[in-house]
BAFI-3210 file (N, C-alpha, C; in Angstrom, 3 decimals, decimal comma, padded with zeros to 6 digits):
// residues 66
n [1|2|3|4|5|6|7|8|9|10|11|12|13|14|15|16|17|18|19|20|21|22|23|24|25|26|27|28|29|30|31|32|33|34|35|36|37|38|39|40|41|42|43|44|45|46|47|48|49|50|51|52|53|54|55|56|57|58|59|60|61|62|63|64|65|66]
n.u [-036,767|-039,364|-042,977|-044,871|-044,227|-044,400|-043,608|-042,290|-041,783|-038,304|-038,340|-037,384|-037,709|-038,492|-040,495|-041,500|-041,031|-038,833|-036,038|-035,931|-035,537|-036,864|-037,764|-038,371|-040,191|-040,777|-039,334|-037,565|-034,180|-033,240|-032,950|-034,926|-034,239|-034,928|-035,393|-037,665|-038,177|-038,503|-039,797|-039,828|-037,319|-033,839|-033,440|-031,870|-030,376|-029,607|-028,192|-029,282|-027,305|-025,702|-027,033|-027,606|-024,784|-024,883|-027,303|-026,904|-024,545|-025,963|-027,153|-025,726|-024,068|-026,467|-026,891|-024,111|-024,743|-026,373]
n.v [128,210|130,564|128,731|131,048|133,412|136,803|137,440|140,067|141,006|141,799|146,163|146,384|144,185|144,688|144,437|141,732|140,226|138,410|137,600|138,008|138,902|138,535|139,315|139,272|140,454|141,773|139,454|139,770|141,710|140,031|139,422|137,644|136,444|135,220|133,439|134,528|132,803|130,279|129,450|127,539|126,934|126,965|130,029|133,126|134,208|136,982|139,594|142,582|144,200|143,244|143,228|145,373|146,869|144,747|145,500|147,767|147,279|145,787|147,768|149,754|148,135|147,754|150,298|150,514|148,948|150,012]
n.w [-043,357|-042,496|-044,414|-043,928|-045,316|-046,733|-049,629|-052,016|-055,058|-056,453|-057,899|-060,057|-061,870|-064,198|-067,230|-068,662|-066,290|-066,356|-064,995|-061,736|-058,511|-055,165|-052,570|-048,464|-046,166|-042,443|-041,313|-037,890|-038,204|-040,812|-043,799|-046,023|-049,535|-052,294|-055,769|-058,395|-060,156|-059,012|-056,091|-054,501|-054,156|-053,213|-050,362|-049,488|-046,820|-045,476|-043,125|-041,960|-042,266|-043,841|-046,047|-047,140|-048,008|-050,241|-052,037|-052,747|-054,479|-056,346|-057,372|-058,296|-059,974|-062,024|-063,078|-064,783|-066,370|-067,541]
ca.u [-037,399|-040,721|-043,336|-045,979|-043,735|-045,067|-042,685|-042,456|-040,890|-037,999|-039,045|-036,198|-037,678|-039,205|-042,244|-040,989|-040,727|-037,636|-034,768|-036,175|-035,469|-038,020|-037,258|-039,394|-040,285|-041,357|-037,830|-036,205|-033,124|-032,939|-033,475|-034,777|-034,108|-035,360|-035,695|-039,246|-038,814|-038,263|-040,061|-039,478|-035,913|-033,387|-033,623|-030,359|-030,698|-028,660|-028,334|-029,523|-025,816|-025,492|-027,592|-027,237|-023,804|-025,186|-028,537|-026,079|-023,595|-026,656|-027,979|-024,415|-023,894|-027,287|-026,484|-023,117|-024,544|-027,692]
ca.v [129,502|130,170|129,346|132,231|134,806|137,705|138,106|141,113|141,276|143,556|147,101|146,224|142,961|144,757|144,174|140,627|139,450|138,131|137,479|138,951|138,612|138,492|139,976|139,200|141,577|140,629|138,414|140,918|141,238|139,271|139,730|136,708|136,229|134,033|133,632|134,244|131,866|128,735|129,757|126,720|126,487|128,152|131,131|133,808|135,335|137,735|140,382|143,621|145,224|142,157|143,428|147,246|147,340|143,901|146,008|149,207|146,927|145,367|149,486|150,515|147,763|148,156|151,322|150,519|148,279|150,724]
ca.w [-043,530|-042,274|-046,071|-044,506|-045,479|-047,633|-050,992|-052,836|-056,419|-056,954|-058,818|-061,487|-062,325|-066,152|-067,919|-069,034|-065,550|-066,250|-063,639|-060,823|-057,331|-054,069|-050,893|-047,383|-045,010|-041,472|-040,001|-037,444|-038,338|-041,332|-045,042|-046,745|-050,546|-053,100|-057,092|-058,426|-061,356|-058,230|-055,386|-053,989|-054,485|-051,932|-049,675|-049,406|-045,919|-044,991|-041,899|-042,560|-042,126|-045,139|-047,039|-047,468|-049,137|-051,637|-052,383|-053,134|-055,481|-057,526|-057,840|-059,257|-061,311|-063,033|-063,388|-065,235|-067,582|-068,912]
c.u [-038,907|-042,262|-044,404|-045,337|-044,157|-044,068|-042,850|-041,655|-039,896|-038,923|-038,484|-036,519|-037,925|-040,115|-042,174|-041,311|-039,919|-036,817|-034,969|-036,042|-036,886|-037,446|-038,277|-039,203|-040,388|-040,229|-037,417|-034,775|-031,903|-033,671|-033,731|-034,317|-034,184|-035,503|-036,729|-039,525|-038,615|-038,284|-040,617|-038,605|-035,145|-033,785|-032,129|-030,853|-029,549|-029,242|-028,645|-028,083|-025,266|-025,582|-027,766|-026,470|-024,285|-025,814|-027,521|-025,390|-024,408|-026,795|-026,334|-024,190|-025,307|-027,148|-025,130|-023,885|-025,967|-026,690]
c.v [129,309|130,292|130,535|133,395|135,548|137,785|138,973|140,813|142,616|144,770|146,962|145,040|142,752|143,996|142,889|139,561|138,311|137,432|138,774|138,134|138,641|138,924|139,853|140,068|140,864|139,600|139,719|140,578|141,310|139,779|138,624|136,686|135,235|134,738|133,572|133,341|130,221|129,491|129,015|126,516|127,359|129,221|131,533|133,768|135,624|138,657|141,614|144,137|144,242|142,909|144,791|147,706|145,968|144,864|146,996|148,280|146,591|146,729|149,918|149,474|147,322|149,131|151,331|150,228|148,543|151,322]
c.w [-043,449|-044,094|-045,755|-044,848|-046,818|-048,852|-051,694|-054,117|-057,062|-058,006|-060,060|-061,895|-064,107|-065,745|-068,030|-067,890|-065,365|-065,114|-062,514|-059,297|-056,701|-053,079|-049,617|-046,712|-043,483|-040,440|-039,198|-037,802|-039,635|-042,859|-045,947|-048,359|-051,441|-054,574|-057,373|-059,094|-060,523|-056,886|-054,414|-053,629|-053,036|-051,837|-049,140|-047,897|-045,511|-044,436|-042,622|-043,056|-043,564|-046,000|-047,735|-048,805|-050,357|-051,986|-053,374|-054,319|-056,355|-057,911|-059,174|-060,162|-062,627|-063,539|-064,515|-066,568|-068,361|-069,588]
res [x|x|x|x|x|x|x|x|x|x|x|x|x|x|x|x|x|x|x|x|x|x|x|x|x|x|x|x|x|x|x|x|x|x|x|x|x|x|x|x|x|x|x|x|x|x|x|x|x|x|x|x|x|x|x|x|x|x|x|x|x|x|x|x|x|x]
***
């Protein structure tokens, strides 16, 4: 994975900064993914058409478990 890539910090990460994901912009295609607390450590990537219905299952099961 290329390291100039831009990372954002999910919006659900809380005040805490906690267990929060990263997401890259910028791959066609491709959706990188990484942990912020090892931002060194692996990178998910998955296809957009991947990543849609994951994105959607984390939303509903945050949603479950407010």
């Amino acid at each position: 994975m290329d390291v100039s890539l831009v990372w954002r910090k999910s919006s659900h990460s809380g005040a805490d900064n906690g267990d929060c994901v990263e997401v890259a912009d910028g791959v066609p295609g491709l959706v990188p993914v990484r942990d912020s607390k090892a931002p060194g450590g692996p990178v998910l990537t998955f296809t957009a058409d991947q990543w849609r219905p994951f994105a959607a299952a984390l939303g509903r099961s945050r949603r479950l478990a407010s």
